[in-house]
DRENNU-386797 format. One line per 10 residues: number of its first residue (from 1); their letters; for each residue x, z, y of C-alpha. Coordinates in pm, 1 decimal, m for minus. Each point is the difference from the previous one (the first is absolute). Layout:
BEGIN
NUM = A = X Z Y; ...
END
This chain:
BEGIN
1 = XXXXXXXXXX = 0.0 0.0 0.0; 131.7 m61.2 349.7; m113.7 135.6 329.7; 56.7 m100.3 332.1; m147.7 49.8 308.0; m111.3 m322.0 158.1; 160.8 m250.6 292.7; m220.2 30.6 290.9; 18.0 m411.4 m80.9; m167.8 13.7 m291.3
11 = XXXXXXXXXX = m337.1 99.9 220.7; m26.9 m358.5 38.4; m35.7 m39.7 m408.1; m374.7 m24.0 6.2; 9.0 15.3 m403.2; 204.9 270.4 3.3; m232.3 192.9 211.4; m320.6 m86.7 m142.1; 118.9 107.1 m308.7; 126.1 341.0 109.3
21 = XXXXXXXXXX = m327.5 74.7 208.6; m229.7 m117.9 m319.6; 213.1 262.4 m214.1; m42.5 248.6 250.2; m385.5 m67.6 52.7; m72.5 m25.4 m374.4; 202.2 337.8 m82.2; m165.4 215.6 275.7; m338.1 m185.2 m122.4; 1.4 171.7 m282.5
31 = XXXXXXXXXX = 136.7 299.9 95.6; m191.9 96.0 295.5; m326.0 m155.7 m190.5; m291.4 193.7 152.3; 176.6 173.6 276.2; m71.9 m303.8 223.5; m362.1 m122.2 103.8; m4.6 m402.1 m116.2; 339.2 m154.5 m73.8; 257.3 78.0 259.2
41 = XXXXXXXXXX = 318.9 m195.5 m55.7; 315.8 265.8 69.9; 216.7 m240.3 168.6; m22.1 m395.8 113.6; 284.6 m236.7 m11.4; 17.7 15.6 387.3; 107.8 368.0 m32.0; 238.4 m24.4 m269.9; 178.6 m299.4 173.0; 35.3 247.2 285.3
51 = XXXXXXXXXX = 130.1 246.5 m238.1; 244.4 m223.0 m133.4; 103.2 m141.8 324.7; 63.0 352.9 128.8; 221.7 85.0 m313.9; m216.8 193.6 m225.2; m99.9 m148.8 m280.2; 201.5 6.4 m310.9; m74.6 m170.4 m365.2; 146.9 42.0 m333.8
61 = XXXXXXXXXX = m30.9 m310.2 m203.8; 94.5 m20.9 m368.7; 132.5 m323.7 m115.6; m113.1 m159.0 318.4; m345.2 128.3 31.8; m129.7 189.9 235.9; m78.1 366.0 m156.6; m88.0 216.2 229.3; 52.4 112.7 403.5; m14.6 267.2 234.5
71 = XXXXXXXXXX = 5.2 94.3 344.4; 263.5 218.5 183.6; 68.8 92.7 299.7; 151.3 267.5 245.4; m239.7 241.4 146.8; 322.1 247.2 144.3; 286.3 49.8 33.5; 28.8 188.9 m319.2; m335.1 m116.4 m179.4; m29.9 m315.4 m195.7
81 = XXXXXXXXXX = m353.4 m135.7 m142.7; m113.6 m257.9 m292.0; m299.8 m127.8 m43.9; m264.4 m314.2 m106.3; 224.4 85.3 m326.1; m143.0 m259.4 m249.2; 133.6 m110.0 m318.7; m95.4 m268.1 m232.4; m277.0 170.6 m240.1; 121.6 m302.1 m230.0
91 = XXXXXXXXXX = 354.2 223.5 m15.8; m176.1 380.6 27.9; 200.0 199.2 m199.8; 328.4 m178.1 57.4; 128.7 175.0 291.4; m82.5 m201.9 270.1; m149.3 244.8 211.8; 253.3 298.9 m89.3; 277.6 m244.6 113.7; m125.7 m113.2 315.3
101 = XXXXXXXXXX = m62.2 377.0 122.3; 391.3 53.8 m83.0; 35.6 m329.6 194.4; m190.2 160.9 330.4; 165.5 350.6 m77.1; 384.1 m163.7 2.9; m100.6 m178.9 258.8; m134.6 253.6 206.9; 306.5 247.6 m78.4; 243.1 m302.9 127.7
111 = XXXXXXXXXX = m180.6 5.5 337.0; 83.9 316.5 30.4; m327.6 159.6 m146.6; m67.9 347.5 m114.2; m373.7 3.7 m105.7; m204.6 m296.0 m158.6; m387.4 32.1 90.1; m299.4 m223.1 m188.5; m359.8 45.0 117.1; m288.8 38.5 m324.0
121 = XXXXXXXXXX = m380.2 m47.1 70.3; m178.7 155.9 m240.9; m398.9 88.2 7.9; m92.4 320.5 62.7; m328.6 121.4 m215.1; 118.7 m185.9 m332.8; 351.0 m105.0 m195.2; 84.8 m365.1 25.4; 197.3 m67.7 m329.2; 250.9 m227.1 196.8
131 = XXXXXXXXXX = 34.9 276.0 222.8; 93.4 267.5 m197.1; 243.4 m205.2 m225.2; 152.3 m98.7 380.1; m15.7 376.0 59.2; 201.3 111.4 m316.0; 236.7 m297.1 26.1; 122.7 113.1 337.0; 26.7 348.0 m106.1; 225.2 m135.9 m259.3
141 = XXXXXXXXXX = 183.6 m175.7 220.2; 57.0 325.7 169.5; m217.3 m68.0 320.7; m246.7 289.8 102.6; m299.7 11.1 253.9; 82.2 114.5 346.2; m302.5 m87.2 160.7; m365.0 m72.6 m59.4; m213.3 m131.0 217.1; m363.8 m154.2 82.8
151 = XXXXXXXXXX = 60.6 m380.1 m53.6; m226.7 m12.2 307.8; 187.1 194.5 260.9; 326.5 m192.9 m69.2; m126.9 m376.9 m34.4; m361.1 55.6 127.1; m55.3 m443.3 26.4; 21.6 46.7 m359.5; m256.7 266.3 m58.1; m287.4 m218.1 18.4
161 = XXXXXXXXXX = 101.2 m199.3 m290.5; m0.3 342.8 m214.2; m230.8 13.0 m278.4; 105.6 349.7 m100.8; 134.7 307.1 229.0; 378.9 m53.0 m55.9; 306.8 240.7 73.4; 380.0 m192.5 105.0; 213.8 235.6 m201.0; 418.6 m103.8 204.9
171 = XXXXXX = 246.8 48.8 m285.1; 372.8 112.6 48.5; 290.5 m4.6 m176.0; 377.0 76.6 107.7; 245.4 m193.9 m65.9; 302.6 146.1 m121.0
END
């Protein structure tokens, strides 16, 4: 598997974008599936161009492919961030995911990073099974909630959209 983080060129690779934006929608379709009211795409190709074109999107391909992505980005001086994390459900179980967190934790400690932070929704009155395996994976991972929070007081444009009352649980780890 390699990983790399992307050329802000390769924003203009309209097939490389699509596909990364229809991995990302169809992963968080599923696993935000009745936390949303209708279908509500999680990101559009516009947005991940940006992302790429501002240095922030990195892929791990195997053989070629594309396998997964993620987000990262610099919140701090000493606080680092992934997310949009979305890996291939063709490859689950291969590593793909695991890898690119390591990817956005090195690359967080070589900016000069201390803490890595990832943001969870998760609905509040019931257990979403892709929630709580997200939940336990990140504990594993050795990240631990710092904050929870109303989903409507942080992002309230997306509150409407709710189908369910939903708590933003912020994630930390440090990184040694």
């Amino acid at each position: 598997m390699e990983i790399a983080l992307l050329p802000p060129a390769a924003a203009e690779d309209r097939p490389l974008i699509d596909r990364i934006t229809a991995l990302v929608n169809q992963l968080y379709a599923e696993s935000e599936k009745g936390l949303w009211r209708g279908s509500t795409d999680r990101t559009s190709a516009g947005e991940v161009a940006g992302f790429v074109r501002a240095g922030e999107i990195a892929v791990a391909r195997v053989e070629g492919d594309l396998a997964g992505s993620v987000r990262l980005r610099r919140l701090d001086d000493h606080t680092g961030e992934f997310g949009m994390l979305a890996a291939d459900p063709a490859r689950r179980g291969a590593g793909v995911g695991r890898e690119l967190v390591r990817f956005a934790e090195q690359a967080s400690r070589d900016a000069g990073c201390r803490e890595m932070q990832l943001e969870l929704l998760v609905p509040r009155e019931w257990t979403h099974p892709s929630k709580q395996f997200l939940a336990e994976w990140y504990d594993r991972l050795g990240y631990r909630v710092t904050h929870r929070a109303d989903l409507a007081e942080d992002y309230p444009h997306l509150a409407p959209s709710l189908a369910t009352p939903c708590d933003f649980l912020i994630y930390r780890k440090e990184l040694a």
